[in-house]
C-alpha positions in Angstrom: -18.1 -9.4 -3.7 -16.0 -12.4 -2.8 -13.2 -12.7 -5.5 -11.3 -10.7 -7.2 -12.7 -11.5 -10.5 -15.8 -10.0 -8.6 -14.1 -6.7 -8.1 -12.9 -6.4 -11.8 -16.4 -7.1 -13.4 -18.2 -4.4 -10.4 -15.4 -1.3 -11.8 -16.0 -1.9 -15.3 -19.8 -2.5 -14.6 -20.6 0.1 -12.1 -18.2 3.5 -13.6 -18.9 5.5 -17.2 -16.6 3.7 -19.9 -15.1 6.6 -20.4 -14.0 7.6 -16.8 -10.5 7.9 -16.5 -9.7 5.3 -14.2 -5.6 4.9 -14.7 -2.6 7.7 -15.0 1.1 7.7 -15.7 3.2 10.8 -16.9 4.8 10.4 -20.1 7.5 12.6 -20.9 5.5 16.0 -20.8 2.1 14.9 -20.8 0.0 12.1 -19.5 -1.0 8.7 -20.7 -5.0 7.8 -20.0 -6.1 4.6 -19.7 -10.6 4.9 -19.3 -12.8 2.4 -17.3 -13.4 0.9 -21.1 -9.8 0.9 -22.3 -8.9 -1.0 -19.1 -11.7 -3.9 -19.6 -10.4 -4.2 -23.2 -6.7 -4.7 -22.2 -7.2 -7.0 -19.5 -10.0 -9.5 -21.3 -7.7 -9.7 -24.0 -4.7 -10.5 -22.3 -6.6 -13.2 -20.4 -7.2 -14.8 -23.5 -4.0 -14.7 -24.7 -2.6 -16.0 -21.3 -5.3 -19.2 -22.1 -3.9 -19.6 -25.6 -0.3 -19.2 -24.6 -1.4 -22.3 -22.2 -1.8 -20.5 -18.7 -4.0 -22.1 -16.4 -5.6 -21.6 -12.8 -3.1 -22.1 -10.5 -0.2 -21.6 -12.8 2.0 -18.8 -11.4 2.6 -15.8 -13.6 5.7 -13.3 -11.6 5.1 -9.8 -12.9 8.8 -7.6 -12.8 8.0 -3.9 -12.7 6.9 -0.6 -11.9 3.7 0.8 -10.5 2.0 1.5 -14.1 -1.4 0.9 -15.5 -0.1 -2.2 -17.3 0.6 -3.6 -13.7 -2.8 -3.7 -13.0 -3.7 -5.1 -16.2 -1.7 -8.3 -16.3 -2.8 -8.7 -12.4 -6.2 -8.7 -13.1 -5.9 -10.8 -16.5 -4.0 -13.3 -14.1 -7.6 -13.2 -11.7 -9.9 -13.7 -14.5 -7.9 -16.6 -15.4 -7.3 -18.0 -12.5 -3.9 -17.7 -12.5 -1.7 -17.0 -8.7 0.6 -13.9 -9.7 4.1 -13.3 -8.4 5.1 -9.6 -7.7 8.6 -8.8 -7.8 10.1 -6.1 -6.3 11.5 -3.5 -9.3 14.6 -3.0 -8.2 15.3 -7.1 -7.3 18.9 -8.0 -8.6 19.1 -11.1 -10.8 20.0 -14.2 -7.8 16.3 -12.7 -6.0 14.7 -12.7 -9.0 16.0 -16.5 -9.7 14.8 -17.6 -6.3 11.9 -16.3 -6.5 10.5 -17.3 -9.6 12.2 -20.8 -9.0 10.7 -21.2 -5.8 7.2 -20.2 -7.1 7.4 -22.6 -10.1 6.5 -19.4 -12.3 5.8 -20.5 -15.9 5.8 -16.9 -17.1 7.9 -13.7 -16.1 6.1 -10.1 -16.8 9.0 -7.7 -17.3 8.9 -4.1 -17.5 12.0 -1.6 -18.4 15.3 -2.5 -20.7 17.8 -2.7 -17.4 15.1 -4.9 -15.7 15.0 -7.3 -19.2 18.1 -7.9 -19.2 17.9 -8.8 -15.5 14.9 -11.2 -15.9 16.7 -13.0 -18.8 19.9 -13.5 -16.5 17.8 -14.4 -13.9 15.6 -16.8 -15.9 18.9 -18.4 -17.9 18.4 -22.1 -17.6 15.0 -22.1 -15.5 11.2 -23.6 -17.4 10.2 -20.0 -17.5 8.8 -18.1 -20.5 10.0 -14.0 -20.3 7.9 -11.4 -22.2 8.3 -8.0 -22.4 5.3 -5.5 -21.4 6.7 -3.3 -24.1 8.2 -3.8 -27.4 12.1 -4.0 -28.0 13.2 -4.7 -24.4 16.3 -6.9 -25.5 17.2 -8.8 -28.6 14.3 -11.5 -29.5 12.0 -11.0 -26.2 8.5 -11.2 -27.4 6.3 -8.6 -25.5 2.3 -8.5 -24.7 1.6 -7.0 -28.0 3.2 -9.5 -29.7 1.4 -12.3 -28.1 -1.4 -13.9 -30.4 -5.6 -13.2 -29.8 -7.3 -16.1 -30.8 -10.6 -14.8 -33.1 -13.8 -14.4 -30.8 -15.3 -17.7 -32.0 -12.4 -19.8 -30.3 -11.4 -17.5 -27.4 -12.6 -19.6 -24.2 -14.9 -18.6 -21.3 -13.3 -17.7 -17.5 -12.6 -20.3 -15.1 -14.9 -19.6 -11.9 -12.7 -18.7 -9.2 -13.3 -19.4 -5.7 -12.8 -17.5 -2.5 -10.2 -19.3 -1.1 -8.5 -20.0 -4.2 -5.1 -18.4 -4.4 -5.1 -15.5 -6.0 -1.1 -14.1 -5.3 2.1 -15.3 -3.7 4.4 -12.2 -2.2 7.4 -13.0 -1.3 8.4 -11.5 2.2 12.0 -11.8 3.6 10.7 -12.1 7.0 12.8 -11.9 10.3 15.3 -14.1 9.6 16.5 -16.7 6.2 15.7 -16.8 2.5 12.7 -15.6 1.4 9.0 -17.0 2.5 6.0 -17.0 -0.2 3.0 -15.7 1.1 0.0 -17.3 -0.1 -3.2 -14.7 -0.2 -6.5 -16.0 -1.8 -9.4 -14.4 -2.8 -11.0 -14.2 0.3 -8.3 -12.8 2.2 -7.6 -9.5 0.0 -11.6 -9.1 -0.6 -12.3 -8.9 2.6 -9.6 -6.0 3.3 -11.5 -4.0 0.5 -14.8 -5.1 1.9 -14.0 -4.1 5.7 -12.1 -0.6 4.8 -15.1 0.6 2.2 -17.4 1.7 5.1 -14.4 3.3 7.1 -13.9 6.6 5.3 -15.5 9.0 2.9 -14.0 8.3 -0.5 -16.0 8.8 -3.7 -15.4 8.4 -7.5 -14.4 12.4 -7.6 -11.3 11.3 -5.6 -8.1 11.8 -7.2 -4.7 9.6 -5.6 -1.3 9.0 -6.2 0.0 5.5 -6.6 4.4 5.3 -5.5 4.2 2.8 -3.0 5.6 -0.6 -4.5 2.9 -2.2 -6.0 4.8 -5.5 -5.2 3.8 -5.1 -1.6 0.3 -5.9 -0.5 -0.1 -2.6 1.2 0.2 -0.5 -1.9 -1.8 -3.3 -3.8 -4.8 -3.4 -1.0 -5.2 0.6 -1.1 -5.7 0.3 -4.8 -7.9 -2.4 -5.1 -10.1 -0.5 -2.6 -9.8 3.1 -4.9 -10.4 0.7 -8.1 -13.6 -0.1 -6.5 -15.0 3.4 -5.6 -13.7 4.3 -8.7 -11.2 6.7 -7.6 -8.5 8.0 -10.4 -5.4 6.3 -9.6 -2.1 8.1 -10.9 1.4 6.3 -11.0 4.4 8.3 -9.8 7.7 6.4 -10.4 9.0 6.6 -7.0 8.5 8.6 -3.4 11.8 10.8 -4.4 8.9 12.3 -7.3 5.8 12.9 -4.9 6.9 16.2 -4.0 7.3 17.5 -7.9 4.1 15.9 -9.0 1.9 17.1 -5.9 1.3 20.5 -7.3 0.4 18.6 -10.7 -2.0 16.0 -9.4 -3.4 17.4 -6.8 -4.8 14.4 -4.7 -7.4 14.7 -2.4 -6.2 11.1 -1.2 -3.2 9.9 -0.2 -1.2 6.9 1.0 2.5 6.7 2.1 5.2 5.6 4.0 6.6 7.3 7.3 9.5 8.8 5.8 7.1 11.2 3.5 5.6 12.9 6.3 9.0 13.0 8.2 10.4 14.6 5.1 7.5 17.4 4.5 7.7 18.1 8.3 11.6 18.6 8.6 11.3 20.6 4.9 8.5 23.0 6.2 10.0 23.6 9.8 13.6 24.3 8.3 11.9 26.4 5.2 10.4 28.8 8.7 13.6 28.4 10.1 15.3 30.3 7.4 12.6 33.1 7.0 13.1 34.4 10.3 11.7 37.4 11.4 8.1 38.1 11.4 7.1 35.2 9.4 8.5 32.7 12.0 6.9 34.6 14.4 3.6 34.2 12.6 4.2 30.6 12.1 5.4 29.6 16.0 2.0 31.5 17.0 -0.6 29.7 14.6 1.5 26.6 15.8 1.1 27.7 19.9 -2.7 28.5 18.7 -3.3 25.2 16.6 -2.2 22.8 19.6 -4.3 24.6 22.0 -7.0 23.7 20.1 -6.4 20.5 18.9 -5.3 19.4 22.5 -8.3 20.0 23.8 -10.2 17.9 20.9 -7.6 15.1 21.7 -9.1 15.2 25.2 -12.5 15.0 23.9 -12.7 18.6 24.8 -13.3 22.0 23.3 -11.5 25.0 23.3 -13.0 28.2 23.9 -14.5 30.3 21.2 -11.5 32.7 21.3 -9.2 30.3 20.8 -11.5 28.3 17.9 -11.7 31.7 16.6 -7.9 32.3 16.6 -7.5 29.0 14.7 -9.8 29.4 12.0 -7.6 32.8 11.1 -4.5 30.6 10.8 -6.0 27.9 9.2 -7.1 30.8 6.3 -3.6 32.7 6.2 -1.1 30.5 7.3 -1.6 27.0 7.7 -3.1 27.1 3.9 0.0 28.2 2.4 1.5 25.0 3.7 -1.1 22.9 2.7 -0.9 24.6 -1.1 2.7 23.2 -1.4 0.7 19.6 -0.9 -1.5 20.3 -4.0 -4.3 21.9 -1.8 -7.0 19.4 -2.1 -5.8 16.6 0.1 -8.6 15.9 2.7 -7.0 13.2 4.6 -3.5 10.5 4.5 -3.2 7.2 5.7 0.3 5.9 6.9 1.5 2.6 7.4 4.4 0.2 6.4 5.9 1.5 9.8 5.4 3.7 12.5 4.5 7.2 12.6 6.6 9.7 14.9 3.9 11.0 17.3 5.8 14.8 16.7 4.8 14.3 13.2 1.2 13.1 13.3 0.3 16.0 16.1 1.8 18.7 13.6 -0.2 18.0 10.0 -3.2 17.7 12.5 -2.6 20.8 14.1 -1.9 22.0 10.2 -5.3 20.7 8.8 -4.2 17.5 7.3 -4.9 14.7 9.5 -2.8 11.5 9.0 -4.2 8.0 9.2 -2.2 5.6 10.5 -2.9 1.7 10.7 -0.7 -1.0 10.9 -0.5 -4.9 9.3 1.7 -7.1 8.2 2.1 -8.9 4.4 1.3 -12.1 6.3 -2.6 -10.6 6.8 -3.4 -8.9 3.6 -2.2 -6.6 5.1 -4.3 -4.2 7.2 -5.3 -5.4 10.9 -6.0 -1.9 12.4 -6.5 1.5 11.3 -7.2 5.3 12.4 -10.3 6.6 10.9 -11.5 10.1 10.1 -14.2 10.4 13.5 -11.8 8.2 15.3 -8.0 9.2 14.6 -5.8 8.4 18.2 -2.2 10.0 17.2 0.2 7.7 18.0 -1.4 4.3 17.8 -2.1 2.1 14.9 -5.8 2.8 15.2 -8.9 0.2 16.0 -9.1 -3.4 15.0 -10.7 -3.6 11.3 -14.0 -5.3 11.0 -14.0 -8.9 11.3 -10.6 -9.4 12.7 -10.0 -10.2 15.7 -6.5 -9.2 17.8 -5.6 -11.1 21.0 -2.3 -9.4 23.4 -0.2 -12.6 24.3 1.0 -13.1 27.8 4.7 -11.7 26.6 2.7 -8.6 24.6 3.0 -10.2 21.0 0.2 -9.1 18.8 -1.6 -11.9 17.6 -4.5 -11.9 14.4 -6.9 -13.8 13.4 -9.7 -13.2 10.9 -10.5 -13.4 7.1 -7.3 -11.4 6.0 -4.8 -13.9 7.8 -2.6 -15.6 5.0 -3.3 -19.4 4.1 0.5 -20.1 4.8 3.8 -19.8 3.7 4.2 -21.5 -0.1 6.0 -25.4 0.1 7.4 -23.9 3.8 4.4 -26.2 6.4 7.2 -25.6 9.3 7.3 -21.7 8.9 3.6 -21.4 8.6 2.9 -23.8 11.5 5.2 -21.2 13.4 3.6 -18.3 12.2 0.1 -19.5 12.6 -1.2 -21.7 15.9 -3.6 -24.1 16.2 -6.5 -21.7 16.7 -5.9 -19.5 13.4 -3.9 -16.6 15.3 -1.0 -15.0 12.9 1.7 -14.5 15.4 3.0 -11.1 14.1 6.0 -10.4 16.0 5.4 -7.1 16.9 4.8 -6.0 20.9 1.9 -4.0 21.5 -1.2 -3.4 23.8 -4.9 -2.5 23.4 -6.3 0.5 25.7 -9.8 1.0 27.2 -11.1 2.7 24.0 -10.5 -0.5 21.8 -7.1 1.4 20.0 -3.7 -0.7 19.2 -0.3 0.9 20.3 2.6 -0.8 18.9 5.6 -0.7 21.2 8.1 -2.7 19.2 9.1 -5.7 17.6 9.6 -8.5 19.6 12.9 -9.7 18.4 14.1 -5.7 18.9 13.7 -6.0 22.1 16.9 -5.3 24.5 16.8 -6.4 27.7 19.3 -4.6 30.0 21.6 -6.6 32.3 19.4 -4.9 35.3 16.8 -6.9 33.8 14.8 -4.2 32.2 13.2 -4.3 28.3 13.5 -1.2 26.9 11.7 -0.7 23.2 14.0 1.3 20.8 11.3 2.2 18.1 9.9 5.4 20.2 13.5 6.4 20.4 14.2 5.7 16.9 10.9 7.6 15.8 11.5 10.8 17.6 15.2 10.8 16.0 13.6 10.2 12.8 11.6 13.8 13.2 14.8 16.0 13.6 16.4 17.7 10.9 20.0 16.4 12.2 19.2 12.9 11.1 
């Protein structure tokens, strides 16, 4: 598998047509799009993206919401060979204009009435067609229905599309200035789904949630690598609505953000707090019982059959309750997009849900390292993924290099030759080290940190983490 038009052809090749691949909630049920309905919907939007006049290369922005149709007109964009431009959902009109200016779009993908009218101030006197995703989004706008399919006998074979053709530009706002397209081809997201696939033990049974922006590579990676073990992917329309649609999914997967964690943890520790009594009392010794334990397996130890014994009893009557309010099938999370209070991590271990973290940039596709299931070190970013390669500069900048590292930054040759150096390392701007067992600790970013007048650096992230994990905050 070395392209993404690769990836599409294995999931509607390999999985039962009528597998439910997609999700979304629609008012009080649930709107199902199947392996089959999903093939239909993307071949025929790639031809009518042909027939409209789209070709490889042209840039296609897509304005909206994790949904199914997402997907759809990324994938069309792939087949076609078309670069697509994910916008943020919630981008106001001037960084929408940029944007699609910068990136030359020909097309504009917009989701949601408020968002229409956005994209049509945004795209007032630019060479940019808009189309709605559904009907009636403003006065006139033509949407993907509306669109012509040209009769099988003239609709036009795919363009073969090559590894390191482009296949996305995501704009990043970087450290400092306006915003910085990131150019990822073919090869560089492929071989993110092709390292992470023999890392943990997901299967097409899996159920996950999908509320991380779908604009940002991270939540765009995760689901490229579900798509292709066929796991059932359902859209929730923002992290404010994971805790009210846990209970309803269910996941056995997830992916998030700190804050999610930070939020459960506080919400479960204050929810204690309140009982009081013999319930907290309960809960304070399966706690004291739990870190015993897992302590000793952090070590590489064991803890004593008592103890082990002692643990499985509040695994079964307490620590299950919590894990209920979760939905009660998740076997494992992964966090990333920042870091992960250590407090945090070592209580949902203790609990029976261990958390995942790993660590990348947009700039490298985006994963570079990651915990893993047999090899989860709390509190660091986790081992180097297969095939990429990290180097610890002299002043403790983490540098990358491999497959996943961007081809540059789009019409910007003076930010790319500062991000990348002459030997293919992504200078990442984040301060870290590598211990003896081959795991990555971040300590900071490098433009955080503040040197005091005695001299001294001091990093302000393990300080902001452990205020992060208090209820006062």
């Amino acid at each position: 598998m070395k392209t993404l038009q690769d990836l599409f052809f294995y999931v509607v090749g390999n999985f039962p047509p009528r597998k439910v691949l997609l999700r979304i909630k629609e008012g009080r049920g649930w709107r199902e799009v199947t392996v089959k309905e999903f093939e239909k919907a993307v071949r025929e939007l790639a031809q009518k993206l042909l027939a409209l006049g789209i070709r490889p290369g042209d840039r296609v922005a897509i304005f909206s919401e994790n949904r199914p149709e997402w997907h759809i007109v990324d994938f069309a964009c792939q087949l076609i060979g078309a670069v697509d431009v994910p916008l943020y959902a919630t981008l106001p009109a001037p960084h929408v204009r940029y944007i699609v200016q910068d990136a030359g779009a020909r097309l504009l993908i917009v989701s949601g009435k408020e968002r229409a009218r956005v994209a049509l101030e945004a795209a007032s006197g630019l060479d940019v067609q808009v189309i709605g995703v559904d009907p009636n989004l403003a006065p006139g706008l033509r949407c993907l229905a509306d669109l012509p399919l040209p009769p099988k006998r003239k609709q036009k074979e795919f363009p073969v599309v090559a590894e390191e053709d482009l296949a996305t530009l995501i704009y990043t706002s970087g450290t400092t200035g306006e915003p910085k397209g990131v150019m990822l081809t073919h090869r560089n997201l492929i071989s993110q789904v092709n390292a992470v696939r023999p890392l943990f033990p997901i299967t097409d049974k899996d159920i996950s949630m999908s509320f991380l922006p779908l604009s940002h590579s991270y939540e765009r990676t995760v689901d490229y690598v579900f798509l292709q073990y066929g796991v059932q992917i359902n859209y929730v329309e923002s992290i404010e609505k994971v805790p009210m649609q846990l209970t309803e999914i269910r996941p056995t997967i997830m992916v998030s953000v700190p804050r999610l964690y930070e939020r459960s943890y506080i919400k479960i520790l204050s929810k204690i707090q309140q009982e009081g009594g013999a319930k907290r009392r309960l809960f304070q010794w399966a706690l004291s019982v739990g870190r015993k334990v897992k302590e000793a397996e952090w070590r590489g130890e064991k803890a004593s059959a008592f103890l082990r014994g002692q643990y499985a009893v509040a695994k079964a009557r307490i620590f299950s309750k919590v894990l209920e309010r979760l939905g009660g099938r998740l076997r494992f999370t992964v966090s990333g997009g920042a870091p992960l209070s250590r407090e945090v991590g070592e209580f949902f271990d203790i609990v029976g849900l261990p958390i995942l973290q790993g660590y990348g940039l947009t700039e490298s596709s985006p994963v570079i390292s990651v915990n893993r299931l047999d090899a989860n070190r709390i509190g660091s970013a986790g081992q180097v993924l297969p095939g990429v390669e990290v180097r610890i500069a002299e002043d403790g900048e983490i540098l990358a290099r491999g497959p996943n590292i961007m081809k540059g930054y789009w019409n910007k040759p003076e930010a790319t030759a500062e991000a990348i150096d002459k030997e293919g390392f992504l200078h990442t701007g984040d301060v870290g080290y590598i211990d003896a067992d081959g795991y990555l600790f971040i300590t900071d970013r490098k433009k955080d940190i503040i040197v005091t007048s005695g001299g001294k650096n001091v990093a302000p992230q393990p300080i902001e983490g452990k205020l992060g994990a208090t209820a006062y905050i």
